[in-house]
VEXTIMI-73873 format. One record per residue (C-alpha): residue in three letters; y, z, x. Coordinates in Angstrom, 1 decimal. Layout:
! VEXTIMI-73873
<pt vexpa="Ala" c2="Y" c3="Z" c1="X"/>
...
//
This chain:
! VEXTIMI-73873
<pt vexpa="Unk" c2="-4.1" c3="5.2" c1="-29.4"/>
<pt vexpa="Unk" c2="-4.5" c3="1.7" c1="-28.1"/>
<pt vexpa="Unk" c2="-2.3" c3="0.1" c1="-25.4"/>
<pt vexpa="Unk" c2="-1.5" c3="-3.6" c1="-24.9"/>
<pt vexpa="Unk" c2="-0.4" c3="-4.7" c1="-21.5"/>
<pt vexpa="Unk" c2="0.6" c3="-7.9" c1="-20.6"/>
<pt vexpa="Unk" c2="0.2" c3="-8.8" c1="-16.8"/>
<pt vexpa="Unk" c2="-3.1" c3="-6.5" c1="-17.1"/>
<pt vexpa="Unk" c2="-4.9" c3="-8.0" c1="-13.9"/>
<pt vexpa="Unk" c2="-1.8" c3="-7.7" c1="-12.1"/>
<pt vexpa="Unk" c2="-0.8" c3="-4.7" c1="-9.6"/>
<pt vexpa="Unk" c2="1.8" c3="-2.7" c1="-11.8"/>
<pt vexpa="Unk" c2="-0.5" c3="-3.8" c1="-14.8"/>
<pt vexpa="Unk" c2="-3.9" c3="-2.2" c1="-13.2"/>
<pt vexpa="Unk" c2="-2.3" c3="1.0" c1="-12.5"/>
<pt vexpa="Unk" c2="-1.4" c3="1.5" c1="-15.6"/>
<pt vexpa="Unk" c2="-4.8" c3="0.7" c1="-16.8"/>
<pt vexpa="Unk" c2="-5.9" c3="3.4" c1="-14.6"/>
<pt vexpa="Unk" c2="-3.8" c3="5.9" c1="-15.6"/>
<pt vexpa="Unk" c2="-3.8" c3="5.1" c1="-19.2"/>
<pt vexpa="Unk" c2="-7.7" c3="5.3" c1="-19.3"/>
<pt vexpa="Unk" c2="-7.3" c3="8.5" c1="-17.7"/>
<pt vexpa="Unk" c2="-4.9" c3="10.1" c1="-20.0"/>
<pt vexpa="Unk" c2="-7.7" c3="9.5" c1="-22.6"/>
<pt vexpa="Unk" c2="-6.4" c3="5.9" c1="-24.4"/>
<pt vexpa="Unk" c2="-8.1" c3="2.7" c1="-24.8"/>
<pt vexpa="Unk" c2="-6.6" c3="-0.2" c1="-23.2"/>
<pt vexpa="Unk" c2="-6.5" c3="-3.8" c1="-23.6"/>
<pt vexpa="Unk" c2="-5.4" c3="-6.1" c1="-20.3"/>
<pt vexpa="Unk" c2="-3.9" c3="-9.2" c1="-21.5"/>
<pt vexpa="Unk" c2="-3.0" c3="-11.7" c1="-18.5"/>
<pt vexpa="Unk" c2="-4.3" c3="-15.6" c1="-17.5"/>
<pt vexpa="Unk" c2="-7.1" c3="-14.3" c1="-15.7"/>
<pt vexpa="Unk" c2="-9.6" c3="-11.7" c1="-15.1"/>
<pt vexpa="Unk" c2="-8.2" c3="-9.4" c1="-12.2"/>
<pt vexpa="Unk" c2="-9.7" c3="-10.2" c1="-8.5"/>
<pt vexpa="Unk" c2="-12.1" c3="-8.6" c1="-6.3"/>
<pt vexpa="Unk" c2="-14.6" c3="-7.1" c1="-9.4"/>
<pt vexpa="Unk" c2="-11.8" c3="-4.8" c1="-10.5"/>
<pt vexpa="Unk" c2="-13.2" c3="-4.4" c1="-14.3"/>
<pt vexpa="Unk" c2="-16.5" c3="-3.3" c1="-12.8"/>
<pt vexpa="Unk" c2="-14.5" c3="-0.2" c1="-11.1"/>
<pt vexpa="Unk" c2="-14.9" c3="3.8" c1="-13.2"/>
<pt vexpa="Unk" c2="-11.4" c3="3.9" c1="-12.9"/>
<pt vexpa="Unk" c2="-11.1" c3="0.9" c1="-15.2"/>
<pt vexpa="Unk" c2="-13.9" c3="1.8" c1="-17.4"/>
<pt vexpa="Unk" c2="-13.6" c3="0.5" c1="-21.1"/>
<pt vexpa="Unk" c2="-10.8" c3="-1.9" c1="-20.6"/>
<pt vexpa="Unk" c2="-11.3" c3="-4.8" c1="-22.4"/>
<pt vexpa="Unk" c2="-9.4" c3="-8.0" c1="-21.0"/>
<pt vexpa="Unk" c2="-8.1" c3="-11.0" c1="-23.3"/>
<pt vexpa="Unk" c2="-7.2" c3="-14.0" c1="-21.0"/>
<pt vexpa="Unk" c2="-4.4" c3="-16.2" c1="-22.6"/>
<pt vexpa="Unk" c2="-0.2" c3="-17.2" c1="-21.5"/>
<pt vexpa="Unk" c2="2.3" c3="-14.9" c1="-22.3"/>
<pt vexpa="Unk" c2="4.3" c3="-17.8" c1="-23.1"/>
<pt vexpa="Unk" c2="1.8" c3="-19.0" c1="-26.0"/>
<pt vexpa="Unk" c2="2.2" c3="-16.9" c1="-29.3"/>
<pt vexpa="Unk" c2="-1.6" c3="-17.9" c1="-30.2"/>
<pt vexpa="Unk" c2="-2.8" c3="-15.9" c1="-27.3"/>
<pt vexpa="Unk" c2="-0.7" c3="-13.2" c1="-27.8"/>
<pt vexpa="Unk" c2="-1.7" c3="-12.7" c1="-31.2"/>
<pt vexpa="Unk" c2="-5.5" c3="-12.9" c1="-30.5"/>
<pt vexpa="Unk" c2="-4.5" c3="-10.3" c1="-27.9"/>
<pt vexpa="Unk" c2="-2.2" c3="-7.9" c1="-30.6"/>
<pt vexpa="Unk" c2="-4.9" c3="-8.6" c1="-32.8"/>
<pt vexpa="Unk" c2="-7.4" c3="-6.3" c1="-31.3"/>
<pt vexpa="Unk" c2="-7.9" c3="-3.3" c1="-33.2"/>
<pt vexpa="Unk" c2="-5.7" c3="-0.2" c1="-33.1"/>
<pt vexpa="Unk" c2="-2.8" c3="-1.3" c1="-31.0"/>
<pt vexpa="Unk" c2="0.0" c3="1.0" c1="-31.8"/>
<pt vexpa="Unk" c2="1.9" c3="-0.1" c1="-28.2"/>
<pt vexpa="Unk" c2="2.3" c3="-2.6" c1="-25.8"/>
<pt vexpa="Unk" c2="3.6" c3="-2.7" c1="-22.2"/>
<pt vexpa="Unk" c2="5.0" c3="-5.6" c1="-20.7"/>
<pt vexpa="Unk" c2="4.4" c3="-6.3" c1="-17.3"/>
<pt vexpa="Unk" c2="4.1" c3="-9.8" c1="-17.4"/>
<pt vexpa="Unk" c2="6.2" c3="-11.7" c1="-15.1"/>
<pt vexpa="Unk" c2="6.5" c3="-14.6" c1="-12.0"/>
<pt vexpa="Unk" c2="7.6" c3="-12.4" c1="-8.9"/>
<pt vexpa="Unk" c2="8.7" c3="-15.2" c1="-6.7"/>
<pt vexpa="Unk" c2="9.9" c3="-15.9" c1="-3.2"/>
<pt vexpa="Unk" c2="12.8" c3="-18.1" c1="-2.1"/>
<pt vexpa="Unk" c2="10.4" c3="-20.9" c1="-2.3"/>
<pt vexpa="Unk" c2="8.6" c3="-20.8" c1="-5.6"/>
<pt vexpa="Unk" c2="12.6" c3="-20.4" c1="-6.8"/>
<pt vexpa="Unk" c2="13.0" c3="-23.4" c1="-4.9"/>
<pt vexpa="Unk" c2="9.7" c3="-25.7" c1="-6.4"/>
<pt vexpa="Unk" c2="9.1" c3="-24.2" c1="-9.9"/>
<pt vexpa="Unk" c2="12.7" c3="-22.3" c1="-11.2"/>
<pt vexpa="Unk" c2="11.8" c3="-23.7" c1="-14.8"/>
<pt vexpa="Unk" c2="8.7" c3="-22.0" c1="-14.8"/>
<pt vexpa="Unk" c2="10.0" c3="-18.7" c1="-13.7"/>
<pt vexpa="Unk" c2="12.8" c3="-18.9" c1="-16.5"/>
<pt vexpa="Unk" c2="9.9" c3="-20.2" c1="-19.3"/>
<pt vexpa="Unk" c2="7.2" c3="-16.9" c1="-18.0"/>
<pt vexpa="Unk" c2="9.9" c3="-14.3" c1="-17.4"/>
<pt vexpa="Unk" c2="12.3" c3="-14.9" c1="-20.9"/>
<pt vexpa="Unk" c2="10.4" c3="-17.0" c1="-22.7"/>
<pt vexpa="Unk" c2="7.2" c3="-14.8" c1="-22.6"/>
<pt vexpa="Unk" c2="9.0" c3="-11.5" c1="-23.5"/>
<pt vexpa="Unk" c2="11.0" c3="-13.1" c1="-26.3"/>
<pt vexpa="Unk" c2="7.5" c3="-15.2" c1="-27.7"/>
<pt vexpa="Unk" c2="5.6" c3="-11.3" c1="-27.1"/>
<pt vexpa="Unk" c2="8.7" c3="-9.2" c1="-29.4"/>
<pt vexpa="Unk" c2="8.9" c3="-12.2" c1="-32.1"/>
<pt vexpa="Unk" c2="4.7" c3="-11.6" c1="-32.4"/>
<pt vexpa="Unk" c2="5.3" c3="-8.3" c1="-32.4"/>
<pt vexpa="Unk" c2="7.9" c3="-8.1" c1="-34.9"/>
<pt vexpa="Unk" c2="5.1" c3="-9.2" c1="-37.2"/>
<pt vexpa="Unk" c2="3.4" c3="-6.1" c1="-36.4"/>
<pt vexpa="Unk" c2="4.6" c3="-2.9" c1="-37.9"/>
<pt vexpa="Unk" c2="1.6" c3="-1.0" c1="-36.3"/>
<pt vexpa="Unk" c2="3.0" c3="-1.2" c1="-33.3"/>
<pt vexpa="Unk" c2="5.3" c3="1.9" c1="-32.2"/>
<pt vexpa="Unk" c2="6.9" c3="0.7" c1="-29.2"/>
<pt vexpa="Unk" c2="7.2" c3="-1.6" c1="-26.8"/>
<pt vexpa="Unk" c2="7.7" c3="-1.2" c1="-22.8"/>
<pt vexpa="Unk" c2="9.5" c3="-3.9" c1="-21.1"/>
<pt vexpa="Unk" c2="9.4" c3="-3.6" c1="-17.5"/>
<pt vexpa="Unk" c2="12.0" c3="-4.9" c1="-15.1"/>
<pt vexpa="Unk" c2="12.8" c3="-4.3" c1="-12.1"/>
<pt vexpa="Unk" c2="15.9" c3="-3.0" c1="-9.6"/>
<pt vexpa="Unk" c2="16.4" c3="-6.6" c1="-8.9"/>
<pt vexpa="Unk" c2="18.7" c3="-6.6" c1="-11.3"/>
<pt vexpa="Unk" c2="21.5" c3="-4.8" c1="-9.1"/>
<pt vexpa="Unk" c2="21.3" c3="-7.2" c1="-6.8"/>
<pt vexpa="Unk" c2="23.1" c3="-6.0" c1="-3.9"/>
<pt vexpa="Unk" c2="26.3" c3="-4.8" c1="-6.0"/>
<pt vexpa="Unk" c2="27.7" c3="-1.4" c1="-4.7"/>
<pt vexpa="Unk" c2="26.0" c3="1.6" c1="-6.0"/>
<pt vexpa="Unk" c2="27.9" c3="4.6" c1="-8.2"/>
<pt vexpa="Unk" c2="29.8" c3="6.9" c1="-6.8"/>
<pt vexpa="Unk" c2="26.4" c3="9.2" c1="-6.4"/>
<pt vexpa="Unk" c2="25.0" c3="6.2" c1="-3.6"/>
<pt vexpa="Unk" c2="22.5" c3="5.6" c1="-6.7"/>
<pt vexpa="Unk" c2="22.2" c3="2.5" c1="-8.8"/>
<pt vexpa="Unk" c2="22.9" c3="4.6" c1="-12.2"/>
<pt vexpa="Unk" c2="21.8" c3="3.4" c1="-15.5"/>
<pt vexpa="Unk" c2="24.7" c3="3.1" c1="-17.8"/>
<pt vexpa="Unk" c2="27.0" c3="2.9" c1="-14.5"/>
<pt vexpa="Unk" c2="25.9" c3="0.3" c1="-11.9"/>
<pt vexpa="Unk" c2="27.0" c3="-3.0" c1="-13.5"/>
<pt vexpa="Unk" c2="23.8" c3="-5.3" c1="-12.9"/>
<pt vexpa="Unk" c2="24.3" c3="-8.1" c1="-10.3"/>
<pt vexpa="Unk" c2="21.4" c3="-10.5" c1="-9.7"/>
<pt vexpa="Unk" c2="21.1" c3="-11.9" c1="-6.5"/>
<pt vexpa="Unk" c2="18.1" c3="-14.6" c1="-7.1"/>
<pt vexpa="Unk" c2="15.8" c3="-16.2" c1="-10.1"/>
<pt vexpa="Unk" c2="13.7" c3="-12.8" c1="-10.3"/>
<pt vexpa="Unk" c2="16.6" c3="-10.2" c1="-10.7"/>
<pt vexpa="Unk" c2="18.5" c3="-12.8" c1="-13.3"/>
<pt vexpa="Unk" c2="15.3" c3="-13.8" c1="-15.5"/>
<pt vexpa="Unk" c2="14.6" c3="-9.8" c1="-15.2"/>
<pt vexpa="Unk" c2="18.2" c3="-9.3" c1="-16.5"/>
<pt vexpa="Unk" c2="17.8" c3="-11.9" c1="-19.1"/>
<pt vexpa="Unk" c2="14.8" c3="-10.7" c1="-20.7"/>
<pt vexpa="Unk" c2="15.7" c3="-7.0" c1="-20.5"/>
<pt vexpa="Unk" c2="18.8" c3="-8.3" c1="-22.9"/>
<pt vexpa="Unk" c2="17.0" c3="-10.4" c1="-25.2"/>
<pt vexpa="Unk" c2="13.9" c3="-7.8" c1="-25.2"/>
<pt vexpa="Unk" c2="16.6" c3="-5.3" c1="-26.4"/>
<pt vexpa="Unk" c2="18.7" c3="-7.3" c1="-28.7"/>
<pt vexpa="Unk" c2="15.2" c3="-8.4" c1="-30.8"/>
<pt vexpa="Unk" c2="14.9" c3="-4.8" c1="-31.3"/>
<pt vexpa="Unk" c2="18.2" c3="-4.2" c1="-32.7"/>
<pt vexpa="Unk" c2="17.7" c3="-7.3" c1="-34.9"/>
<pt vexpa="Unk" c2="14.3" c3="-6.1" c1="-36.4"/>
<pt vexpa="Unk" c2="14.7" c3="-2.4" c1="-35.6"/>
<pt vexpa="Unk" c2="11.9" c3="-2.2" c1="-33.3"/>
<pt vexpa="Unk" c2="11.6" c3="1.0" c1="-30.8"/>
<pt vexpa="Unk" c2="12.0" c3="-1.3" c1="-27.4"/>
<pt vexpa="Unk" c2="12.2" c3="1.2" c1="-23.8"/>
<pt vexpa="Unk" c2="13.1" c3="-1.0" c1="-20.5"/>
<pt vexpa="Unk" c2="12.3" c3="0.6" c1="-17.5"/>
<pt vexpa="Unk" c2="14.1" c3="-0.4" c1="-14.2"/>
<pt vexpa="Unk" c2="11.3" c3="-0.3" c1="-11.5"/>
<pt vexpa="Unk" c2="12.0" c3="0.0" c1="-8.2"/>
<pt vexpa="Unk" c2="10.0" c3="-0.9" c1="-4.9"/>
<pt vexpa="Unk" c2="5.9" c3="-0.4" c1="-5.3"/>
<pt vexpa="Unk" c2="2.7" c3="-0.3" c1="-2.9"/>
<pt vexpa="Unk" c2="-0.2" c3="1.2" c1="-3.2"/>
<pt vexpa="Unk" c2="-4.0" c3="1.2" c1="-4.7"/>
<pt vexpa="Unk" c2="-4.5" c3="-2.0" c1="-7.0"/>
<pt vexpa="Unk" c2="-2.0" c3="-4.5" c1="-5.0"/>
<pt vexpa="Unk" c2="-4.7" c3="-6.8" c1="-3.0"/>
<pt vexpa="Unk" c2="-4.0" c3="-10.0" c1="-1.6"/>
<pt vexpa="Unk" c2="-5.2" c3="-12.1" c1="-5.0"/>
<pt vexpa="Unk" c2="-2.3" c3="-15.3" c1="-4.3"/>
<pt vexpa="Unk" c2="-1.0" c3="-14.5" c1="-7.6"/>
<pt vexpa="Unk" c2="2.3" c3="-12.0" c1="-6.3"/>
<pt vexpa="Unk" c2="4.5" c3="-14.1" c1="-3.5"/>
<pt vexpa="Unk" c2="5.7" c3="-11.3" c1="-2.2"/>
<pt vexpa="Unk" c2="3.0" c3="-8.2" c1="-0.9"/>
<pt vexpa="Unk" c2="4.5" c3="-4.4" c1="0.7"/>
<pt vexpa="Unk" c2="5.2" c3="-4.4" c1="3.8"/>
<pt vexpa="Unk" c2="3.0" c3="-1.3" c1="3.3"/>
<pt vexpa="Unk" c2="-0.2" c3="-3.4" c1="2.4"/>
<pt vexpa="Unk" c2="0.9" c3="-5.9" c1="5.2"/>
<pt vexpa="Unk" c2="0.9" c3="-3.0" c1="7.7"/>
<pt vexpa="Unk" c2="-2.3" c3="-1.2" c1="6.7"/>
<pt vexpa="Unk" c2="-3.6" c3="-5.1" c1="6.6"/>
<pt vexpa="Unk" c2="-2.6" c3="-5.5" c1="10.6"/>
<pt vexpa="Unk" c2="-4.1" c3="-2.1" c1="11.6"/>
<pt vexpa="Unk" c2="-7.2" c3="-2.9" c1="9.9"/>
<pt vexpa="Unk" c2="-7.1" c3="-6.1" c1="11.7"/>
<pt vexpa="Unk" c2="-6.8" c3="-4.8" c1="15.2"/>
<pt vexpa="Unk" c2="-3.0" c3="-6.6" c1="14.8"/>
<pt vexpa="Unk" c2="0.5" c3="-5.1" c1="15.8"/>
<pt vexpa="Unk" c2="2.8" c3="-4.3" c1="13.6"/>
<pt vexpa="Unk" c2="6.3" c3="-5.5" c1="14.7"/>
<pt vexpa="Unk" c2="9.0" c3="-4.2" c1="12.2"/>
<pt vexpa="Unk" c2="11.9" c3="-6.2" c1="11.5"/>
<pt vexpa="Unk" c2="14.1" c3="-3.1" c1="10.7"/>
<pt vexpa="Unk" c2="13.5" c3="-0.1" c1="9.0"/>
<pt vexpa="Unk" c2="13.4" c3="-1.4" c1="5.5"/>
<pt vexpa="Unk" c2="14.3" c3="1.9" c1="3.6"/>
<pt vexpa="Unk" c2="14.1" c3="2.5" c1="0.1"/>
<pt vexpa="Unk" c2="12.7" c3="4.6" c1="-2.3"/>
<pt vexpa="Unk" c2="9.3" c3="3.5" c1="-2.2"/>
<pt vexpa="Unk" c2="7.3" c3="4.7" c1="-5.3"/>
<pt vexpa="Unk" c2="3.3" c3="5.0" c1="-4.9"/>
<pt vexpa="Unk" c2="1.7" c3="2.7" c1="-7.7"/>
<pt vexpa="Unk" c2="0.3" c3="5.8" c1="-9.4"/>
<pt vexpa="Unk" c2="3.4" c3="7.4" c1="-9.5"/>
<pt vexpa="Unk" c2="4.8" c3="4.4" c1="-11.0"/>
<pt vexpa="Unk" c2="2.1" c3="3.9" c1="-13.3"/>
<pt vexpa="Unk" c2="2.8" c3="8.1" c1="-14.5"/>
<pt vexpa="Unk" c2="7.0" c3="6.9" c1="-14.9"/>
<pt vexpa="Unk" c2="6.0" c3="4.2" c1="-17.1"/>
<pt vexpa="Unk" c2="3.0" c3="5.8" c1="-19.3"/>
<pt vexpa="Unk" c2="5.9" c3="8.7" c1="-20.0"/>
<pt vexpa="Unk" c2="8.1" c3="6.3" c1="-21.0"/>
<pt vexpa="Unk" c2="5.7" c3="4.4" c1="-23.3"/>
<pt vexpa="Unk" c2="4.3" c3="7.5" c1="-25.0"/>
<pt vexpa="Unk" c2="7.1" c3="10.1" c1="-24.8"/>
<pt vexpa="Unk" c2="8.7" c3="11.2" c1="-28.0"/>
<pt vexpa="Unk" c2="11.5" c3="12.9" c1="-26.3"/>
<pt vexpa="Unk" c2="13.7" c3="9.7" c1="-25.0"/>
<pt vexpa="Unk" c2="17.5" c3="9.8" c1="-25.8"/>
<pt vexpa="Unk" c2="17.8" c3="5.9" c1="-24.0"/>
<pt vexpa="Unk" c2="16.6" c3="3.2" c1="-24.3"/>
<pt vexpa="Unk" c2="16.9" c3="2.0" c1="-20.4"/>
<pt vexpa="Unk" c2="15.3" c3="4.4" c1="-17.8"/>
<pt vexpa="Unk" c2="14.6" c3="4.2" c1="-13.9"/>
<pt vexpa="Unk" c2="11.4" c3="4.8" c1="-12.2"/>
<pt vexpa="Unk" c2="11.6" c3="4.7" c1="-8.4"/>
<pt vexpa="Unk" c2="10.2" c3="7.3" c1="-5.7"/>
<pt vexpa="Unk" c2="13.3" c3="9.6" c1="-6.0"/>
<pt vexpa="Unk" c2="13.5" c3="9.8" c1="-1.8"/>
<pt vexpa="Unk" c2="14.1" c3="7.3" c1="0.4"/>
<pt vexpa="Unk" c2="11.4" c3="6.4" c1="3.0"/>
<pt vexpa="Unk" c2="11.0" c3="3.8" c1="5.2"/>
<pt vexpa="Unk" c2="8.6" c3="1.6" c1="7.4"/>
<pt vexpa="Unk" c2="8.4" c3="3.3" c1="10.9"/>
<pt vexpa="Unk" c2="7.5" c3="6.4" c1="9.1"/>
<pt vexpa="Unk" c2="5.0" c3="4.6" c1="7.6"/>
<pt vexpa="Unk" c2="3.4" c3="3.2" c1="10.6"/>
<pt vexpa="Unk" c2="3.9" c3="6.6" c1="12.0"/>
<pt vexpa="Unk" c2="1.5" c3="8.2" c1="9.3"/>
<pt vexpa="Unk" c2="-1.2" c3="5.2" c1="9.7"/>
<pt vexpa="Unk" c2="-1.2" c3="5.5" c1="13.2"/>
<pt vexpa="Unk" c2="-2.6" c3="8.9" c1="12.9"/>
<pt vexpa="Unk" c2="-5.6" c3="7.7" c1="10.9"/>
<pt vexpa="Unk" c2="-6.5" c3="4.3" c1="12.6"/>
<pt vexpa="Unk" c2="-6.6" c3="5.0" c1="16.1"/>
<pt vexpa="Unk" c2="-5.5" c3="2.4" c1="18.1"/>
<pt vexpa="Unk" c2="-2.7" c3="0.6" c1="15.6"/>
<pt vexpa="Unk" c2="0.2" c3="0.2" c1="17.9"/>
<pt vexpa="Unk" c2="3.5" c3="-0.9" c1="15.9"/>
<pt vexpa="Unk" c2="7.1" c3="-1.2" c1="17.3"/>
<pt vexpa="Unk" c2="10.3" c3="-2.3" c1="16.4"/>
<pt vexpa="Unk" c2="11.3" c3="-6.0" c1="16.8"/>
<pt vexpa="Unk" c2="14.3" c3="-6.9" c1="19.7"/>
<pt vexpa="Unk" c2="15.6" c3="-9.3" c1="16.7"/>
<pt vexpa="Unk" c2="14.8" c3="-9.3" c1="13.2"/>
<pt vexpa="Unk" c2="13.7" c3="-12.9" c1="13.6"/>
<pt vexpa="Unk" c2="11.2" c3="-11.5" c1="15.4"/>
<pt vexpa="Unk" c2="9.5" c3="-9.3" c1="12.7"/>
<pt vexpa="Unk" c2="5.9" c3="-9.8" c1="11.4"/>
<pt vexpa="Unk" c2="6.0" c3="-7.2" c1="8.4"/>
<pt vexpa="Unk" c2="7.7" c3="-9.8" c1="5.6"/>
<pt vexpa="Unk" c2="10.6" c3="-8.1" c1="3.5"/>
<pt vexpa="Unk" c2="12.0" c3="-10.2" c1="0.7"/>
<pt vexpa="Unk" c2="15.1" c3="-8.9" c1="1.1"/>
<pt vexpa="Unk" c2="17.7" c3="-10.0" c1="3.4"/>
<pt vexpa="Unk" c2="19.0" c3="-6.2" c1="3.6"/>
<pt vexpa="Unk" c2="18.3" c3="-3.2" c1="2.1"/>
<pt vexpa="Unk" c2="19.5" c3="-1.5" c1="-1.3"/>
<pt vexpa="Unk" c2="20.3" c3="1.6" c1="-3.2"/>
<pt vexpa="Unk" c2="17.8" c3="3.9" c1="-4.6"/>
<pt vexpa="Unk" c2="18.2" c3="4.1" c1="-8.0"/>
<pt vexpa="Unk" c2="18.6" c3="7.4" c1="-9.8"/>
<pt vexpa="Unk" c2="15.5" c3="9.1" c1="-11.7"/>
<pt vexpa="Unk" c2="17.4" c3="11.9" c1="-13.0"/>
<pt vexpa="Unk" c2="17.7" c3="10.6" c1="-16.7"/>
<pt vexpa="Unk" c2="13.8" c3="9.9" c1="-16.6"/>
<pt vexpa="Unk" c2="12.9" c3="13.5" c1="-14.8"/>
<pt vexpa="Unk" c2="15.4" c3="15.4" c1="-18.3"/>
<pt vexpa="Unk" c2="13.8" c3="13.3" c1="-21.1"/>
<pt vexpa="Unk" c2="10.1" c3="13.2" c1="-20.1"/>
<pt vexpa="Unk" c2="9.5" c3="15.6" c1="-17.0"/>
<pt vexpa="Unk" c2="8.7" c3="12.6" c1="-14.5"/>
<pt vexpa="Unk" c2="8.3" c3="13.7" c1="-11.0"/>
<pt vexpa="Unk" c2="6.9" c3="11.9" c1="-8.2"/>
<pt vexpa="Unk" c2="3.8" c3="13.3" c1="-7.3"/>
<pt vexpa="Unk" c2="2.6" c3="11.6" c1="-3.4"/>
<pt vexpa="Unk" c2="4.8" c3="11.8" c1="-0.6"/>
<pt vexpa="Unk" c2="4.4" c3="9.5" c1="1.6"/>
<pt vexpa="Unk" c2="1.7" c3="11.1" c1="4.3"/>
<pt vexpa="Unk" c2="-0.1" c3="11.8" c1="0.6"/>
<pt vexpa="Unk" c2="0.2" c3="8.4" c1="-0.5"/>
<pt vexpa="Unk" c2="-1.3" c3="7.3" c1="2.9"/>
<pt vexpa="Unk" c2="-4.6" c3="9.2" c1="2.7"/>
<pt vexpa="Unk" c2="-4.8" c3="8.7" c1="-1.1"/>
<pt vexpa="Unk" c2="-4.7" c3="4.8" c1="-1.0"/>
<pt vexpa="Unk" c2="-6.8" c3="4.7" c1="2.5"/>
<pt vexpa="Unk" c2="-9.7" c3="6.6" c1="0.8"/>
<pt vexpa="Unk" c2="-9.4" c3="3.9" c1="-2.4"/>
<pt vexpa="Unk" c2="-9.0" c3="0.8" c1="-0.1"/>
<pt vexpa="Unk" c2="-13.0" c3="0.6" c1="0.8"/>
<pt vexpa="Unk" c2="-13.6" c3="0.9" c1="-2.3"/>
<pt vexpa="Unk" c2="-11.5" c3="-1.6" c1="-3.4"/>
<pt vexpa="Unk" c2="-13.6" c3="-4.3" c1="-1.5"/>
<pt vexpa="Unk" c2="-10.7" c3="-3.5" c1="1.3"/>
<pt vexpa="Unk" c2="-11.9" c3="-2.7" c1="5.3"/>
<pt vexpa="Unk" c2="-11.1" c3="1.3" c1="6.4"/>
//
């Protein structure tokens, strides 16, 4: 079995690699560029092969569905931007974020080989509309609300993704990510937007406090827990739906977090700020949101979580040095 993912050098897109390499598949990464830091050279990527080419341009993505034996693709692809890349380059965010995924299902209608395709979006799409009567964001009943370009192009292509399928009966999952950190996010320049998890292991490291802005909870996932959510989704043969969440299933939050690293970097020192304006640790959100609900994912394939968070902590501090990272 041979999986396709688009946005391979990126964060989400490497930890799938990882994990799909793992699981015993071959794996082709299909983004711009090759990932930073030497990642190709790691074990854990062992085998990948990378195609460079624009998800937008349906020459490069059939050179890349053209490798042999691709029976499934995952589509991470996407601009992640900040208030000011909205700002400068909005067309460009529409053209990568809708106009990729609809140029990657019309090549891949072409392609009856392929079983399935995984389109992954994002919580974004819920904005900040009020959660179900759970406290959840629930799949079929939290009515999506974008709140900026990300959520609505997310929105957009989950639709269109969706509605190709219909039209040429193609099996198409979409998977509703929610909030990520962990091993294979570096500081490349390519994501606007890094954890305030990386940002805080970034300031220990660096001998720098740590000055919260507020707690910043959420359900945090650990990228290789995310990366497990979305191989189930793209290989399971059990799925009733055709939309699923994959989130960390508890909430956690960022003085917990600090907590945890301050017990394996002596001398970090972290506080809150008096004023949020005061805040180092950037958070792209103004406030916080719902968790979203992993109940529908945890029936049809089994997904559970595996790293809470003081797991998550020592797992991705062992992997950072070897990332090319400081410990």
């Amino acid at each position: 079995m041979a999986t396709l993912i688009t946005g391979g050098s990126g964060f989400i897109g490497l930890a799938l690699a990882e994990r799909l390499i793992a699981d015993g598949e071959t794996v082709i990464l299909f983004d711009l560029s090759a990932p930073g830091h030497d990642m190709l050279v790691r074990p854990e990527l062992a085998g990948a092969t990378l195609v460079t080419g624009d998800v937008t341009s349906a020459d490069d993505v059939d050179r890349a569905l053209n490798m042999a034996g691709i029976d499934r693709v995952i589509h991470t692809a996407a601009m992640t931007p900040n208030a000011q890349r909205e700002h400068d380059a909005a067309r460009q965010i529409v053209d990568v974020n809708i106009g990729g995924t609809v140029n990657l299902l019309e090549r891949v209608t072409l392609r009856p080989a392929i079983k399935r395709v995984t389109v992954l979006s994002s919580v974004a799409v819920y904005g900040f509309s009020q959660p179900a009567a759970s406290g959840l964001f629930e799949e079929d009943l939290s009515p999506p609300a974008p709140a900026a370009l990300y959520g609505i192009t997310k929105l957009a292509s989950e639709q269109a993704a969706l509605r190709i399928a219909d039209l040429h009966k193609l099996d198409v999952r979409v998977i509703r990510l929610g909030p990520a950190f962990g091993p294979w996010e570096l500081q490349t320049g390519v994501r606007d937007a890094l954890s305030p998890h990386y940002q805080v292991l970034r300031m220990a490291f660096d001998g720098r406090e740590a000055i919260l802005p507020r707690s910043m909870a959420g359900d945090w996932i650990y990228s290789r827990d995310a990366a497990l959510g979305v191989a189930r989704v793209s290989t399971s043969d059990a799925l009733k739906h055709r939309t699923y969440h994959v989130s960390g299933g508890v909430l956690s939050d960022l003085p917990r977090w600090c907590e945890i690293i301050a017990t394996h970097i002596p001398g970090f020192r972290w506080r809150m700020a008096e004023i949020e304006a005061e805040g180092n640790v950037i958070y792209g959100l103004p406030k916080d949101r719902a968790p979203l609900n992993i109940a529908r994912l945890a029936a049809d394939a089994g997904f559970k979580p595996q790293f809470h968070l003081e797991d998550a902590a020592r797992d991705y501090l062992g992997w950072l040095p070897q990332a090319g990272e400081p410990a």
